[in-house]
C-alpha positions as CSV (number, residue, x, y, z in Angstrom):
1,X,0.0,0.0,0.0
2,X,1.0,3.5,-0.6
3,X,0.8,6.8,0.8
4,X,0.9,5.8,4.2
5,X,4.4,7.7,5.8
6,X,6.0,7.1,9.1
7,X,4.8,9.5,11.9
8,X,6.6,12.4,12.8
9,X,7.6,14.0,16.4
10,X,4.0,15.3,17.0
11,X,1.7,13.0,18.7
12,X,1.6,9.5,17.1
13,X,-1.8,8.8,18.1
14,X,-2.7,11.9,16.1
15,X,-0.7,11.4,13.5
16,X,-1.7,7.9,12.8
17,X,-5.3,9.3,12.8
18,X,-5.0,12.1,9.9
19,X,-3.3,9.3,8.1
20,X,-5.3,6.9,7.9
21,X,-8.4,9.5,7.6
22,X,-6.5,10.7,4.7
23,X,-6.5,7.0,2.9
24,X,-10.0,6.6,3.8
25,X,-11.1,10.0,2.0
26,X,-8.4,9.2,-0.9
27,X,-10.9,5.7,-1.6
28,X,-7.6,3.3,-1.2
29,X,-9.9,1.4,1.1
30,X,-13.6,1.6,-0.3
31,X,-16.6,1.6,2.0
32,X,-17.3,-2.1,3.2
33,X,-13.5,-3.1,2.6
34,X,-11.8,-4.5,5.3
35,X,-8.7,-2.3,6.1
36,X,-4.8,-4.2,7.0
37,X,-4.7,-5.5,10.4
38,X,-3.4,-3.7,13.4
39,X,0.4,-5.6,13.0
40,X,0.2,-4.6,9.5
41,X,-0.8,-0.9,9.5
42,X,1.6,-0.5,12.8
43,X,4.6,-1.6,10.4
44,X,3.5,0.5,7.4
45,X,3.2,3.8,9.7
46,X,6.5,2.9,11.8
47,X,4.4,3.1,15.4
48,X,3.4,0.5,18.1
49,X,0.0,-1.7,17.5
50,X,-1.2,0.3,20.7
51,X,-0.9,3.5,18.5
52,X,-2.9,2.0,15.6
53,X,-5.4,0.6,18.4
54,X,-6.0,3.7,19.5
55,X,-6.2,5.2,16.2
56,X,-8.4,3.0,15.1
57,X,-10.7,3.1,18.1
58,X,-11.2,7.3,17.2
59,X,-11.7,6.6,13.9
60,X,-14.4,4.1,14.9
61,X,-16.1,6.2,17.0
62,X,-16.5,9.1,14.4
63,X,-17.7,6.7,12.3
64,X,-15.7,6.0,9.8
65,X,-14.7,2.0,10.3
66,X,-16.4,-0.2,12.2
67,X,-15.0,-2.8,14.1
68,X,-16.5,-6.5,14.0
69,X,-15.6,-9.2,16.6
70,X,-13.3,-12.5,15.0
71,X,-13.5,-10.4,11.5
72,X,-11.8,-7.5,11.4
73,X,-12.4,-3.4,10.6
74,X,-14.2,-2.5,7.5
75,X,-14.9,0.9,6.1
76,X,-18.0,2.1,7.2
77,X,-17.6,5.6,5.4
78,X,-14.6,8.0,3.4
79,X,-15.8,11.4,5.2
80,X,-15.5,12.2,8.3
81,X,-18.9,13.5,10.1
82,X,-16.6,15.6,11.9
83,X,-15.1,17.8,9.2
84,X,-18.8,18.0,7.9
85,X,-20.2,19.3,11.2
86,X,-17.0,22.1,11.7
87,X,-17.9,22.7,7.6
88,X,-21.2,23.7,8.9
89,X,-19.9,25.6,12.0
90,X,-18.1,27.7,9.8
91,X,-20.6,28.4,7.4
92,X,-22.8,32.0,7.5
93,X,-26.1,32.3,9.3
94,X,-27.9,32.7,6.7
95,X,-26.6,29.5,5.0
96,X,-27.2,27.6,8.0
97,X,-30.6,29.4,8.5
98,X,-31.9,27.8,5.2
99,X,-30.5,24.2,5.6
100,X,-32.9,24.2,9.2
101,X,-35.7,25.6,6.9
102,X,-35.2,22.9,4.2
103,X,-35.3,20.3,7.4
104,X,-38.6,21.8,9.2
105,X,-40.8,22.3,6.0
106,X,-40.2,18.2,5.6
107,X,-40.5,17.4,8.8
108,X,-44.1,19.3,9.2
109,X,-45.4,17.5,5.5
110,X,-44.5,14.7,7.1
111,X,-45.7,14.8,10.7
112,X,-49.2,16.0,9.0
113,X,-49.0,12.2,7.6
114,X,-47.5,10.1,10.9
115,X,-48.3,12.3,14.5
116,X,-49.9,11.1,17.3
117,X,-52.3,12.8,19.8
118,X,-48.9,13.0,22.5
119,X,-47.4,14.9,19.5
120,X,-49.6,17.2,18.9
121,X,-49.6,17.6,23.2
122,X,-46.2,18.2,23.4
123,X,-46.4,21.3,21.0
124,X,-49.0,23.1,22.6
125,X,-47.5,22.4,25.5
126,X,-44.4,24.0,24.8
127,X,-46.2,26.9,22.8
128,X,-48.0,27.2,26.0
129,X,-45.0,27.8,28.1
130,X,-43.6,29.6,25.5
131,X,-46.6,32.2,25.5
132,X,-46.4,31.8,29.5
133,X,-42.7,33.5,29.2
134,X,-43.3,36.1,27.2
135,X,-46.5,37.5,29.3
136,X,-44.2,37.6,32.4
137,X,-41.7,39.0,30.3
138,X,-42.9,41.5,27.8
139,X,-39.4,43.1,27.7
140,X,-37.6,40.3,26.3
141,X,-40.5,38.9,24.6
142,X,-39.2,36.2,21.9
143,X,-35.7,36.4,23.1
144,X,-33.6,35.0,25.4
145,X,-36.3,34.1,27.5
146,X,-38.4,32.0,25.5
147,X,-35.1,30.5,23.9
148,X,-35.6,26.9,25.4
149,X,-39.2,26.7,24.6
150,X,-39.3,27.8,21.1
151,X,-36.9,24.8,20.2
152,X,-38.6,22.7,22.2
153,X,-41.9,23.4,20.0
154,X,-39.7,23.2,16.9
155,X,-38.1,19.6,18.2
156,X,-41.5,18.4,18.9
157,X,-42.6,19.1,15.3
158,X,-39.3,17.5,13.8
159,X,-40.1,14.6,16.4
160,X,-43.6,14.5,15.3
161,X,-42.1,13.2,11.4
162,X,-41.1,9.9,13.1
163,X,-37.8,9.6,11.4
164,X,-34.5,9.5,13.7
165,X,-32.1,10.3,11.1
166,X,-33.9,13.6,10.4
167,X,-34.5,14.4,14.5
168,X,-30.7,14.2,14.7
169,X,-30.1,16.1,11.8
170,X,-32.5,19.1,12.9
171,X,-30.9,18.9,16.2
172,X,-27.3,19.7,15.4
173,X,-28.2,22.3,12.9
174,X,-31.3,23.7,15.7
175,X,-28.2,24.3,17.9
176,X,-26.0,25.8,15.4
177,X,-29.0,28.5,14.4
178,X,-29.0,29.5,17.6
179,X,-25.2,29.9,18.1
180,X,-24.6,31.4,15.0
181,X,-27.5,34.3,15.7
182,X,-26.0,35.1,18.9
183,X,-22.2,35.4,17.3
184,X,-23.5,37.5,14.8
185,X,-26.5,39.6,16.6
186,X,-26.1,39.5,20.2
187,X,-28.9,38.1,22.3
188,X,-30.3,41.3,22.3
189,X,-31.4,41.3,18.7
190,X,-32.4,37.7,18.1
191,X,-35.7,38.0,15.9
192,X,-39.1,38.1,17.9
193,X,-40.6,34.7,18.3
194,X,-45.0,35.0,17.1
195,X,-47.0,32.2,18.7
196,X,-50.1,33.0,16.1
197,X,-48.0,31.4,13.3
198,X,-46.8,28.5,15.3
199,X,-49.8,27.7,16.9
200,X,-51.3,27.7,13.1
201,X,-48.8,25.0,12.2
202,X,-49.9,22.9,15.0
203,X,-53.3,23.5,13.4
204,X,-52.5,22.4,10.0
205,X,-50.2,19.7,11.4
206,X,-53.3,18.3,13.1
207,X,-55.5,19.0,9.8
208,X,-53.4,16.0,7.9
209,X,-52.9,18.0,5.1
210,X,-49.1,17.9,4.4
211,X,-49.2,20.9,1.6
212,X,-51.6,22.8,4.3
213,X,-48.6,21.9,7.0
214,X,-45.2,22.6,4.8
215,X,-47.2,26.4,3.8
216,X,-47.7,27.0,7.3
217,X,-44.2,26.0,8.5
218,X,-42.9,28.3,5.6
219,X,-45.1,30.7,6.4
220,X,-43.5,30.6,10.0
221,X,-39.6,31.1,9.1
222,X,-40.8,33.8,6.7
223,X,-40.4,36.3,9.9
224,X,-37.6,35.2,11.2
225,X,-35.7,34.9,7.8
226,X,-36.5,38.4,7.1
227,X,-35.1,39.7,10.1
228,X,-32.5,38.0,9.9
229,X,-31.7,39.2,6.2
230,X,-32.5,42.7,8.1
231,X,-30.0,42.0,10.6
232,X,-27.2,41.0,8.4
233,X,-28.1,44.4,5.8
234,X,-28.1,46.7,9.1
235,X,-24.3,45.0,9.5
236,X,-23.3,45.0,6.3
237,X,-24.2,49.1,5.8
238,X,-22.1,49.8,9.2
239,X,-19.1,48.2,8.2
């Protein structure tokens, strides 16, 4: 095999890891192939089997290779979710803004098909606290305070669609909104949170219509997209 080379002075657990990331993203192992054994890739990159153990065992839990008992370590994938997720961490708010739209319009066509009464009782519920907040504290009405309880209305509707992948999806990107609102805005101009157009989704959630549910949702992020576009033309014009 080529490319590998022997680790240098900086940490050999480290450097046996971007190495054998980089064969993985270069294809020299395809997905489902079963990579050398730990003697063998210990002799290739000049380091101890406990270094290529270790290596390995990183590796595995980014999910990259998967280890099976008697049978060896196979591919299970060429990119590593973790450059993916520090892609997305480094990408604008805007950009990130749209992916989580793209995510919440499917998951509300499709909880109009698949949610349950508890569903349904979990996002009044957190609309109700939500409102509950904002009552006691007009002043930072749709901000900081409700914060929590918004994305635990927008979770319950992503939940509601009944598919894990896209639930863990919408998570990561649910936290990386927020984060990259408050980098850019301060909490002190995060855009106002309007219960009448969430509690409408939960209405045409409940109606079973999915086109009635993906218009509402869009009809939802329309007011926080535009003052967020606001937001980012107010910053542009002081710089």
């Amino acid at each position: 095999m080529e490319g590998l080379q022997a680790a240098g002075r900086r940490s050999l657990v480290d450097a046996a890891i971007e190495q054998l990331r980089e064969q993985l993203a270069s294809g020299v192992w395809p997905v489902g192939a079963r990579i050398p054994t730990e003697h063998e890739l210990a002799e290739r990159l000049q380091v101890g089997r406990n270094t290529v153990r270790e290596a390995i065992r990183v590796l595995v839990h980014a999910g990259m290779l998967v280890s099976r008992q008697g049978e060896g370590t196979f591919v299970r994938s060429t990119s590593d979710p973790a450059s993916v997720l520090r892609g997305v961490q480094r990408s604008g708010v805007r950009d990130v803004l749209e992916v989580r739209a793209a995510l919440e319009t499917e998951a509300a066509r499709l909880a109009a098909e698949r949610h349950t009464a508890e569903d349904l009782a979990r996002m009044r519920a957190a609309l109700e606290r939500e409102a509950a907040v904002m009552a006691a504290h007009p002043e930072r009405a749709g901000r900081e305070a409700t914060v929590e309880h918004d994305l635990e209305f927008h979770t319950a509707v992503v939940e509601a669609a009944h598919n894990p992948a896209l639930t863990e999806v919408y998570r990561y990107f649910g936290a990386s909104v927020r984060e990259s609102m408050r980098t850019a805005f301060g909490d002190h101009e995060m855009p106002e949170v309007a219960i009448a157009t969430h509690a409408a989704l939960v209405d045409a959630i409940e109606s079973r219509d999915p086109e009635r549910a993906e218009a509402a949702c869009r009809a939802l992020l329309a007011e926080p997209t535009a003052a967020v576009e606001q937001l980012l033309a107010e910053i542009a014009a002081r710089k």
